[in-house]
Every structure is written in C-alpha cells, then in structure tokens.
C-alpha positions in Angstrom: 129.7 165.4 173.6 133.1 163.9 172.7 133.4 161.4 170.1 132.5 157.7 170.8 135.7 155.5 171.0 136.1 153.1 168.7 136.1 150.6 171.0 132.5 151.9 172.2 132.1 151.7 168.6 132.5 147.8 168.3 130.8 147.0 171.6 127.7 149.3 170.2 128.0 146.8 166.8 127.9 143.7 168.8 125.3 144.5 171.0 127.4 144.7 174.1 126.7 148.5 175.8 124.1 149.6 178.2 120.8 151.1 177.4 122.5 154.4 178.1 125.5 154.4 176.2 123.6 153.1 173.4 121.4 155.7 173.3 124.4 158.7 173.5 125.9 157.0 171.2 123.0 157.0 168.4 122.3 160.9 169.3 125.8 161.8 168.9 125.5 159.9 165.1 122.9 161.8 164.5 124.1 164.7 164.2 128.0 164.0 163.5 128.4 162.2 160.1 131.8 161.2 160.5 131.1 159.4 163.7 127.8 157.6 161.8 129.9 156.4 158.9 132.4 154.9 161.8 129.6 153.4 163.3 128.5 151.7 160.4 132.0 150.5 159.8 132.5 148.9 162.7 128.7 146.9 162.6 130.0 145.4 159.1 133.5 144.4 160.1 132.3 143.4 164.1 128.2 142.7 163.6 127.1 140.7 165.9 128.0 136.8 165.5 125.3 134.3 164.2 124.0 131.9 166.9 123.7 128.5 165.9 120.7 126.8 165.0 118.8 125.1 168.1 115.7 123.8 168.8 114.0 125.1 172.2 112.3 122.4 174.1 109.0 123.6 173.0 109.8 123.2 169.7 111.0 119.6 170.3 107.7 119.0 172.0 105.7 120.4 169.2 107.9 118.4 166.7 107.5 115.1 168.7 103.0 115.7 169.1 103.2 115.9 164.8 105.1 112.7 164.7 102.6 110.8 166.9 99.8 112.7 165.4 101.3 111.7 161.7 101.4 107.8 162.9 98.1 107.7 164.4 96.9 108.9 161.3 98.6 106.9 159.3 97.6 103.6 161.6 93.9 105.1 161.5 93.5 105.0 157.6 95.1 101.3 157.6 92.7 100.1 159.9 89.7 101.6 157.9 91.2 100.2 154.6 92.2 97.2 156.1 88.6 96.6 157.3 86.9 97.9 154.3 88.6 95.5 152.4 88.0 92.3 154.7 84.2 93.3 154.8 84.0 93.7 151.1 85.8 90.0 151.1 83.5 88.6 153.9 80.4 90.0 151.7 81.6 88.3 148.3 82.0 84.8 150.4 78.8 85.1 152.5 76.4 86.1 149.7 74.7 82.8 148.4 75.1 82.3 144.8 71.9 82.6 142.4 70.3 79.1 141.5 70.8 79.6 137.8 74.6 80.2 138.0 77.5 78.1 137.8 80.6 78.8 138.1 83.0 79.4 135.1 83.9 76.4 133.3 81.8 74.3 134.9 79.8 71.5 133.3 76.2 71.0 133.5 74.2 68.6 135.3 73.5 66.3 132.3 77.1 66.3 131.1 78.9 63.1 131.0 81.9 63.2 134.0 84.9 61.8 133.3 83.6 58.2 133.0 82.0 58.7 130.2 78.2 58.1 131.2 75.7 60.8 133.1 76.3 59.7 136.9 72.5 58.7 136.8 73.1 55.8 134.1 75.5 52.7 135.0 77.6 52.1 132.3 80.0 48.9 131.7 81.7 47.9 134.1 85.4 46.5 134.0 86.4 44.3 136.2 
C-alpha cells in the first residue's frame, strides 16, 4: 500500500473517513513508523474540536424532577415542623394548670390588693 496522504491524514485525526479508510490507514501505521509518527502529528495539530457543553432534553427533565422533588421536600419538613410546633403550643394552652400553682409574681389570696385592705374586709371609705 502507498502512503496515506496527508490530507487522509487530518480527516483520519478529526474523525472524518469511512470505516474503510480508517482501517487501511491504521494497518498501514502499523507497520510503517514514519507514516505512524505523521499520524500522530496531525491528531495534535487537527484533533478533533471540542463540542460545547449541552444539556439533552433528558437531562433537563431529570434536572427539573430533582427541583420539584427538592421543594416538596423542603415544603414537607415545614409542614411537619410547622405543626409540631403549633401542637406543642395548643398542648401548653389546653393543659389546665395545677390547683396549688400560681403564676409568677402573683400575690396570694390573703394579700392586700392595691387598696390596701383584703377584698373580703371593707375598709374606709372616702367620699
């Protein structure tokens, strides 16, 4: 076989040949050295040009289920917290207090009020 062109040699490096000229190609590089290292050459100077990032429509699909999934999530822990907490409040407010206990700062029964006598005595009267 005759040596590959390098123009055969550019289109092999950018992916651009048939299945059959492809595979000549490669046998001839096997066994001629010269043609190999021109080969090799031409992939680094004329490789194949990077594509551009894009997203297939599956992958936009799959991206978009995670972002609903995310927010339902995110919308199902509120509502648990959310009423966990008002429970917690509803049971603090519905749970009678014990007979004994008053409230913090609070006077007892006997204690004069701010007129000066118990409510159950009448005191002077002004007036």
């Amino acid at each position: 076989m005759s040596h590959p062109s390098d123009q055969d040699l550019v289109n092999y490096a950018r992916d651009e040949l048939g299945r059959y000229k492809k595979f000549r190609i490669i046998e001839h590089c096997r066994e001629c050295a010269e043609c190999a290292e021109r080969l090799i050459a031409a992939a680094r100077e004329h490789g194949p040009e990077p594509e551009p990032f894009r997203l297939s429509r599956w992958n936009k699909i799959s991206i978009a289920v995670m972002v609903v999934a995310l927010l339902a999530v995110a919308f199902g822990m509120y509502w648990v917290l959310r009423s966990v907490g008002q429970s917690t409040a509803r049971d603090l407010l519905e749970t009678p207090a014990p007979e004994d206990a008053r409230a913090p700062g609070a006077l007892p029964n006997d204690a004069p009020q701010e007129g000066g006598a118990p409510p159950d005595q009448e005191g002077p009267r002004l007036g």
